[in-house]
C-alpha positions, -999 to 999 in steps of 0.1 A, spaced: 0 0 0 16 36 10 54 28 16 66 34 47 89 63 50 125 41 58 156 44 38 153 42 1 155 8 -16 172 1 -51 143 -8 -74 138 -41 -91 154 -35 -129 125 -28 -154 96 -25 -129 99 12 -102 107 30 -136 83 17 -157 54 25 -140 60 64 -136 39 66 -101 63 61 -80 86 78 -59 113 52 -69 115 65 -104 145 86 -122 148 123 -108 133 141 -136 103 114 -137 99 118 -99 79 144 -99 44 156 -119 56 186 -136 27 192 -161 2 189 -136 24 215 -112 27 236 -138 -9 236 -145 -18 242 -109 8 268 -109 -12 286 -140 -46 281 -118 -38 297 -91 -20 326 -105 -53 329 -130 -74 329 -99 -52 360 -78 -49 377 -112 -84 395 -113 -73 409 -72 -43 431 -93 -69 455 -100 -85 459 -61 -73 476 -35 -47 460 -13 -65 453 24 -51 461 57 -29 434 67 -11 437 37 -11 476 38 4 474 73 31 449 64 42 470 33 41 505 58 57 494 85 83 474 60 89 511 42 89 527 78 115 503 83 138 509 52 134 548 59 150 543 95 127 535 117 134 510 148 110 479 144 89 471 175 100 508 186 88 534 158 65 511 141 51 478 154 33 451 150 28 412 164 47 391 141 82 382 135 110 407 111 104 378 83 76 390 70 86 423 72 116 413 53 99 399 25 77 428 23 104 453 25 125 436 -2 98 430 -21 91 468 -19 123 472 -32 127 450 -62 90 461 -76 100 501 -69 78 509 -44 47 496 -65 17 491 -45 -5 468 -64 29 442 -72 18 433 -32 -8 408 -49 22 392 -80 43 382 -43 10 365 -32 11 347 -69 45 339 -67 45 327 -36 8 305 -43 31 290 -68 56 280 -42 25 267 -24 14 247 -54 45 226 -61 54 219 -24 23 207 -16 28 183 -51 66 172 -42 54 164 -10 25 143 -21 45 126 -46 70 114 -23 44 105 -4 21 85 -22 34 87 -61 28 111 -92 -7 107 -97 -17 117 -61 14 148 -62 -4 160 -95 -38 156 -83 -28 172 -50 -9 204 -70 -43 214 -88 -66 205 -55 -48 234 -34 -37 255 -64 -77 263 -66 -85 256 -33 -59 279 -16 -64 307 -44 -100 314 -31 -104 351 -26 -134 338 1 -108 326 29 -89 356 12 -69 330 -7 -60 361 -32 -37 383 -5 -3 380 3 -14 377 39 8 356 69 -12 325 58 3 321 27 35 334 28 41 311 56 24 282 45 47 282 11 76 282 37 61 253 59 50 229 29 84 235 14 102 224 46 75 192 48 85 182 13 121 187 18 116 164 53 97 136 30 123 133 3 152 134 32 134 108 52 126 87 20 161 83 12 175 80 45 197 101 67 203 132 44 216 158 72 217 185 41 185 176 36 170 181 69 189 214 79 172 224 46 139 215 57 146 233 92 156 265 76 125 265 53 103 255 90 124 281 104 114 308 74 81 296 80 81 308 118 98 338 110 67 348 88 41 338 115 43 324 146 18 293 139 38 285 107 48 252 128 28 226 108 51 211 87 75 210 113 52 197 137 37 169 114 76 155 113 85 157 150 54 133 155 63 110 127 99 103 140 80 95 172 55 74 158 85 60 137 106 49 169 76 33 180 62 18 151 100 5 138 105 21 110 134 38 125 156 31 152 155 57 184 195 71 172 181 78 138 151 100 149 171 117 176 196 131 145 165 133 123 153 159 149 187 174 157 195 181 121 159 199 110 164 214 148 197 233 136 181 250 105 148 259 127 175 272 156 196 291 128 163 313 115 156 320 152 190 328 161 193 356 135 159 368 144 168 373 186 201 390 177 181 413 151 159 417 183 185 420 211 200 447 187 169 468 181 155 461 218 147 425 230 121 433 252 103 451 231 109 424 204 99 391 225 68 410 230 59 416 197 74 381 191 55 360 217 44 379 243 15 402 233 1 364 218 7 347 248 -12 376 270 -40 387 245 -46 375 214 -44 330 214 -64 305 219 -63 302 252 -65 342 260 -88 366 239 -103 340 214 -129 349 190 -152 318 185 -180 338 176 -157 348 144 -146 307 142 -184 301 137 -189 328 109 -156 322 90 -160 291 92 -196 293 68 -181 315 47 -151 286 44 -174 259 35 -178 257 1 -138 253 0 -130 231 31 -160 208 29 -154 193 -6 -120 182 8 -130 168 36 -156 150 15 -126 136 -10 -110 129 24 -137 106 37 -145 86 2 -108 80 -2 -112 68 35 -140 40 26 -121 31 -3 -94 25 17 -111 2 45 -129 -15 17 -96 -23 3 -82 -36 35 -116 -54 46 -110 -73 15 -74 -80 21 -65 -62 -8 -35 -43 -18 -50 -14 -36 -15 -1 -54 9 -33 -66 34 -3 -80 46 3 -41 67 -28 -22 47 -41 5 56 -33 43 48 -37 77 34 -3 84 21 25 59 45 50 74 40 73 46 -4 70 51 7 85 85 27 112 75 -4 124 51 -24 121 82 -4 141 103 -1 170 80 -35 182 81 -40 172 121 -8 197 127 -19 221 103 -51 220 127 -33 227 160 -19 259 139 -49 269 128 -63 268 161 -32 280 176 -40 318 165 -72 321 178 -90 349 159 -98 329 134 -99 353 105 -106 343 73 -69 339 58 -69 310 89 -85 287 67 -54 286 39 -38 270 68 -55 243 63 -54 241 25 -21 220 18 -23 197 41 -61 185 31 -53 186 -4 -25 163 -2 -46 140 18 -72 140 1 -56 133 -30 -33 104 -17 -64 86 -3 -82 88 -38 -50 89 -63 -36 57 -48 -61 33 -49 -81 44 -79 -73 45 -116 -68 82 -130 -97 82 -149 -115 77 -120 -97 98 -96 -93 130 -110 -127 135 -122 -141 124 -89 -117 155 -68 -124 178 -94 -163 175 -93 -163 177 -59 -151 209 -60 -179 225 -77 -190 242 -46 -157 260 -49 -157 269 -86 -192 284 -82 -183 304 -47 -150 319 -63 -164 328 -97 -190 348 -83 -165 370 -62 -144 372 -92 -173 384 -111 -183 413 -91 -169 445 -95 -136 459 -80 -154 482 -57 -181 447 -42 -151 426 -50 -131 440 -16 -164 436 6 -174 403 -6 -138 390 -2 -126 408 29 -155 418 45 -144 452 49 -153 484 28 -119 502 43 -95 494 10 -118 514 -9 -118 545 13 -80 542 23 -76 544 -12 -99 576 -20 -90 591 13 -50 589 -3 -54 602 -36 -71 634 -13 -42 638 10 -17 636 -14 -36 665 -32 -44 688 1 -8 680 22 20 701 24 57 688 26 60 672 60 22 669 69 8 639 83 -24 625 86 -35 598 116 -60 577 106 -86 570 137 -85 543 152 -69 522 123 -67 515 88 -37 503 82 -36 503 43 -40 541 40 -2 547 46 10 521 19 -16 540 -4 -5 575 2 37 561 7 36 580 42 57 569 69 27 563 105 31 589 126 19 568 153 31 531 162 5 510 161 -17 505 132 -43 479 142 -73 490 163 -65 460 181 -32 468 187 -40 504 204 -65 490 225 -47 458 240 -9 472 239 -3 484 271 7 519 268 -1 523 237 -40 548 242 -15 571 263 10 569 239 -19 580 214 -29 614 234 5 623 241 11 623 203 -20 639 194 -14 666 225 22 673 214 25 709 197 57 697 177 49 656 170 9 656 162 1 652 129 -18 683 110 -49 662 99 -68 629 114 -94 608 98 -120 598 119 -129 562 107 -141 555 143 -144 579 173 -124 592 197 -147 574 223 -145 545 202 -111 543 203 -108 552 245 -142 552 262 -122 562 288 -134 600 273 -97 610 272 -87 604 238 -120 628 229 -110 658 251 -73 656 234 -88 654 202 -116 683 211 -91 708 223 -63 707 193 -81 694 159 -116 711 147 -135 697 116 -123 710 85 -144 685 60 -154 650 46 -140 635 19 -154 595 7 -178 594 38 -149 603 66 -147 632 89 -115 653 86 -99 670 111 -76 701 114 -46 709 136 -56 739 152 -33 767 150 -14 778 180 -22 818 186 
């Protein structure tokens, strides 16, 4: 059935390399790379009609703060945010190689959807052959694209999850051939590029700590083995982290491990602050793309049963064995991508590309192994009609509905209006502060925040941060000359504070695309 996952065997002449579905076959033949290559077209068709919408405010944020960065600023000091410097990295070179464009945010979400396509089909291949890794390349090359989990952004999600699949496939095809220590520091520097992106980027690696456990207990590897098997992917995860806490010792650890972990760990997790009232809606507006995988999932299940029931061996291309190690792995994938997606706790709707990898390649190698392609293929790709109908009608509407239906949020638009106005009004060195947050104006308008934190949720759960926000707005030499009121002062601080601050220096000068403007009153 699956193979398990113990050192790689010299195939039998004439028979691993004729077949073609096997991970035993030549290099080049290894791997399906029409059907990754078509998956890699699907998905970058499906993020292609997002080009033309505005970017939202995670990814505005990321790009300001990245800019802030490059201009000077101190991270986690001048500009802030909860998640580690590598995404900030790849947002700030990424800023740098596309010239400051704006839009080219959503080609890096393409590029790295493509990244997400063929790791999730290497992995899948060496896991269960090249029918499954194709199948599995085109299952999350549509499923992952779909703007209705915001599949379409370069948000955490994705970025990360390229990283973390990568590092899983590099783990399969080290463990497939043995003890490869290049291989597995390479899989725990992609794990570790993965964290560095997002904290909960841990699934891949987590799915291959509990396999060398299971594999110690099970016999398919001997207690020495898994213990390098860990050290080695341990030494590329460490390296990563290593560079991160000197970048953060440097620029202020404190600061840094509380951006890093700490401000999760006391506000915003699972077990502190979680949203489940948001799981429950996200989680219908996810169901027309996770449920037709778990539906692949459980018929490939039956036919698998049926299969053993009968005492069958559904695939005579793999060597028998005494476990299927590799079953497990695809098993373990989507039950740590799981504990990641819970992990978080907000449960926003990027969560669910979490998710996406792992149940594709499942679901593939349950159906892909023990059916014939003319059964299999047509069988995932029906079931995703659900899918195809949900994502063409976002893609459908127009750019303006497009960014509501998708996002949920009518703030892109405005950010975007409301920048195209200040750059017309603003004199050199004017600010504007956008009340309480909308984080995408800045990238819009290419203006440094004049105030740290550009999340409402950051300004109300930061400690400090509200008294931070009237000290600026207070200051006769730091407080920026306008502020958009996109919420309240009392909003922001029902503590009234905030409103008096505001009430004694700014007056209203106007509105401009449905938000209040506010003036820096003169001093006399």
């Amino acid at each position: 059935m699956y193979p398990s996952l113990g050192r790689e065997q010299e195939p039998a002449p004439g028979r691993w390399d004729s077949g073609g579905d096997t991970p035993y076959c030549r290099p080049m033949r290894r791997y399906p790379w029409l059907m990754m290559v078509v998956g890699s077209v699907l998905t970058v068709l499906i993020r292609l009609r997002s080009f033309w919408t505005p970017i939202t405010s995670d990814e505005g944020g990321f790009l300001a703060i990245a800019r802030a960065w490059a201009h000077g600023d101190t991270l986690y000091r001048d500009v802030w945010v909860d998640r580690p410097q590598g995404l900030l990295a790849i947002f700030r070179f990424w800023d740098w190689i596309s010239g400051g464009s704006t839009a080219s945010v959503r080609i890096m979400a393409m590029l790295f959807g493509v990244g997400l396509v063929v790791a999730v089909g290497a992995a899948t291949t060496t896991l269960a052959g090249r029918r499954a890794g194709g199948l599995a390349a085109v299952l999350v090359a549509i499923t992952a694209a779909s703007p209705a989990i915001e599949g379409h952004l370069a948000n955490g999600e994705l970025l990360s999850g390229a990283f973390a699949a990568g590092g899983f496939a590099v783990s399969c095809i080290a463990l497939r051939r043995g003890d490869h220590a290049r291989l597995l520091v390479l899989s725990g520097l992609l794990a570790g590029c993965a964290l560095s992106v997002k904290q909960s980027g841990y699934e891949g690696l987590l799915a291959i700590g509990l396999w060398l456990i299971i594999a110690v207990i099970a016999r398919w590897r001997t207690f020495p083995e898994a213990v390098r098997g860990v050290g080695w992917v341990s030494a590329g995860v460490l390296a990563v982290m290593a560079v991160l806490a000197l970048h953060g010792a440097i620029t202020g650890y404190s600061r840094w491990w509380f951006a890093f972990a700490g401000y999760r760990l006391d506000k915003r997790s699972a077990l502190e602050g979680a949203d489940w009232a948001r799981f429950s809606m996200t989680a219908r507006i996810a169901r027309p793309t996770i449920w037709p995988l778990l539906g692949i999932i459980a018929a490939g299940g039956a036919i698998l049963l049926a299969a053993r029931l009968r005492r069958q061996q559904p695939d005579t291309l793999a060597p028998p064995r005494p476990f299927t190690g590799a079953l497990c792995l695809l098993l373990l994938w989507p039950i740590a991508a799981s504990v990641a997606f819970v992990t978080g706790g907000q449960f926003h709707r990027h969560y669910w590309v979490t998710l996406c990898g792992g149940l594709c390649a499942l679901a593939a190698g349950l159906i892909a192994r023990h059916l014939r392609a003319t059964i299999a293929v047509p069988l995932a790709l029906v079931a995703l009609i659900p899918t195809y109908v949900n994502t063409a009608k976002i893609l459908l509407e127009s750019d303006h509905s497009f960014v509501i239906t998708a996002s949920g949020d009518d703030r892109p638009n405005t950010d975007e209006r409301l920048a195209a106005w200040f750059l017309a009004n603003r004199k050199p060195g004017e600010e504007l502060y956008v009340m309480c947050a909308s984080a995408s104006f800045y990238a819009d308008a290419h203006e440094d925040p004049p105030f740290p934190y550009l999340w409402e949720d950051n300004v109300l759960m930061v400690p400090g941060a509200l008294q931070q926000l009237r000290a600026l707005l207070a200051s006769s030499t730091r407080a920026p000359k306008y502020i958009a009121v996109y919420e309240s002062p009392l909003a922001c601080d029902p503590s009234g504070q905030l409103a008096s601050v505001v009430e004694a220096n700014y007056r209203r000068m106007e509105s401009t695309s449905g938000v209040g403007i506010l003036v820096r009153i003169s001093p006399s």
